[in-house]
C-alpha positions in Angstrom: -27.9 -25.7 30.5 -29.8 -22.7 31.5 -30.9 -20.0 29.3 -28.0 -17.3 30.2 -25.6 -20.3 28.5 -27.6 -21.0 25.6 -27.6 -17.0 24.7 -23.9 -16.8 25.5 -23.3 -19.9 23.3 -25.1 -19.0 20.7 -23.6 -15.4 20.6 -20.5 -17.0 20.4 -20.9 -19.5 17.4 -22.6 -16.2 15.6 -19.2 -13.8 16.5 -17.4 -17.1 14.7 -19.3 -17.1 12.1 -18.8 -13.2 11.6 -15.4 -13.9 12.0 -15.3 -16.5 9.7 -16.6 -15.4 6.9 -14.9 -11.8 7.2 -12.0 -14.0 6.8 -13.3 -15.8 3.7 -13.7 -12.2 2.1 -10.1 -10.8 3.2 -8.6 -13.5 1.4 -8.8 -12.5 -2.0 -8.5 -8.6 -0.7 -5.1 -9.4 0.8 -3.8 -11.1 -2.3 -5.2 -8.1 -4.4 -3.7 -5.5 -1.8 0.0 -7.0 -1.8 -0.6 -7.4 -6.4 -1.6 -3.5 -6.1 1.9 -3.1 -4.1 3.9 -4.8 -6.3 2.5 -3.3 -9.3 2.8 0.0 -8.0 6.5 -0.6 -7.4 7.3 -2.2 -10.7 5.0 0.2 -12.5 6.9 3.0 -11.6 10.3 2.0 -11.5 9.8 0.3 -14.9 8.6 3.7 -16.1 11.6 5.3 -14.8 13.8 3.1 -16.2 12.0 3.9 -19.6 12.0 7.3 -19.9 15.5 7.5 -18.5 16.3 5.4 -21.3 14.5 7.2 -23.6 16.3 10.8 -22.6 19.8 8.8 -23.1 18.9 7.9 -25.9 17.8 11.4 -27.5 20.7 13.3 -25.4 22.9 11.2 -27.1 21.6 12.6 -30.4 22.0 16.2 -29.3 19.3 17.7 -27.2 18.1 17.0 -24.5 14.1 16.3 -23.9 13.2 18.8 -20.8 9.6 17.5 -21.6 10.3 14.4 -20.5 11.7 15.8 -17.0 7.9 16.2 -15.5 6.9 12.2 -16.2 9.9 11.2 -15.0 9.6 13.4 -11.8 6.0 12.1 -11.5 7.3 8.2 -11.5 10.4 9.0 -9.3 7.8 10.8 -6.5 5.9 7.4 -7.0 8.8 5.4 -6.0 10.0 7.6 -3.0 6.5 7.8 -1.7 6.3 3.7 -1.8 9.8 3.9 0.3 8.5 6.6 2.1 5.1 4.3 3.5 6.9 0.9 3.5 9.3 2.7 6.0 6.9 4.3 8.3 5.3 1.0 8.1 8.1 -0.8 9.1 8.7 1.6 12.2 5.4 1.2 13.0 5.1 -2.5 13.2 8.4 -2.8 14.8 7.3 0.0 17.5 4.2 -2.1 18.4 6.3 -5.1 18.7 8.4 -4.0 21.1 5.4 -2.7 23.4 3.6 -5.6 23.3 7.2 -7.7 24.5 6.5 -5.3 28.0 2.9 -6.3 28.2 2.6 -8.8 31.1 -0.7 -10.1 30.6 -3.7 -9.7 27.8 -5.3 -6.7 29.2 -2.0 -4.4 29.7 -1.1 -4.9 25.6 -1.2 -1.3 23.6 -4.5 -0.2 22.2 -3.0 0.7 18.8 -1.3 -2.6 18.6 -4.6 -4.8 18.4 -6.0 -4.9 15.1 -8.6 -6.5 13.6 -8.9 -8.6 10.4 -9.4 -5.6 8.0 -6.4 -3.8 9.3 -4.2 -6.8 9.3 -4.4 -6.9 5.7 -3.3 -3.7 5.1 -7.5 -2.1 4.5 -7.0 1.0 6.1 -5.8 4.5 6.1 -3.6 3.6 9.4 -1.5 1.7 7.4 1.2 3.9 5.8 1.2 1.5 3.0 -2.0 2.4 1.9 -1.9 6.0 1.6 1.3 5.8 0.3 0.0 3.4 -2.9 -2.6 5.7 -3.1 -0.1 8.5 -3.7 2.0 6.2 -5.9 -0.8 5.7 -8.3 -1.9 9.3 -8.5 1.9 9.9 -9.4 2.2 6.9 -11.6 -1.6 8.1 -13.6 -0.3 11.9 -13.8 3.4 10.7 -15.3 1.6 8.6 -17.7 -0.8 11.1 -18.9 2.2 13.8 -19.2 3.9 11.3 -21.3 0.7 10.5 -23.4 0.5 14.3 -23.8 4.2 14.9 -24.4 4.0 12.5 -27.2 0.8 13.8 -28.8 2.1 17.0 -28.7 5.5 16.9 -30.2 3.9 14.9 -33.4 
């Protein structure tokens, strides 16, 4: 083996080993990325459902609580910007796919369609996903402290 193999061998086992262990530390990320999702979802949908509720409730006493209106706009914006990115994600993804069906060999695939680890679990600004949940959580914060206020206030 000359010395040109041994360098290109041993680059290689160190890439791997990079690789690997980038891995190792995505794993956890990727199941705390899709929790964040989730929660972001339910988080805000479940907060719609309650103040809904809670404004059938009191218009059924009389008056109606226009207070209420801004949290429950802020939790609604959550939800339609989680729609809004898991669409644009799914047109993405599905775009991709079908240019990579015309690739004919390795070399002629898209640029924007190879991704590396990081990006493939959703880590990144590209993905709609992510700036969407970021977006949904800002919303889904600001509702919440409206209706902390809301409630401190009308006591």
């Amino acid at each position: 083996m000359t010395e040109e193999d041994e360098s290109a061998e041993r680059q290689l086992s160190g890439e791997a080993f990079v690789l690997t262990h980038v891995r190792h530390l995505l794993r956890p990320a990727k199941r705390a990325y899709r929790q964040m999702l989730t929660s972001l979802w339910l988080g805000n949908g479940g907060a719609s459902l309650a103040v809904l509720s809670f404004i059938g409730v009191a218009w059924k006493d009389g008056k109606f609580p226009h207070q209420l209106l801004w949290p429950l706009t802020c939790f609604v914006l959550g939800l339609g910007s989680m729609g809004v990115g898991t669409g644009c994600y799914l047109l993405t993804i599905a775009r991709a796919g079908r240019l990579s069906e015309r690739a004919q060999d390795p070399l002629s695939f898209p640029m924007g369609s190879i991704c590396g680890p990081t990006a493939k679990a959703g880590l990144t600004f590209k993905d709609w996903r992510t700036g969407s949940a970021i977006l949904a959580a800002g919303f889904f914060v600001f509702g919440c402290s409206i209706g902390l206020v809301e409630l401190w206030v009308s006591n």
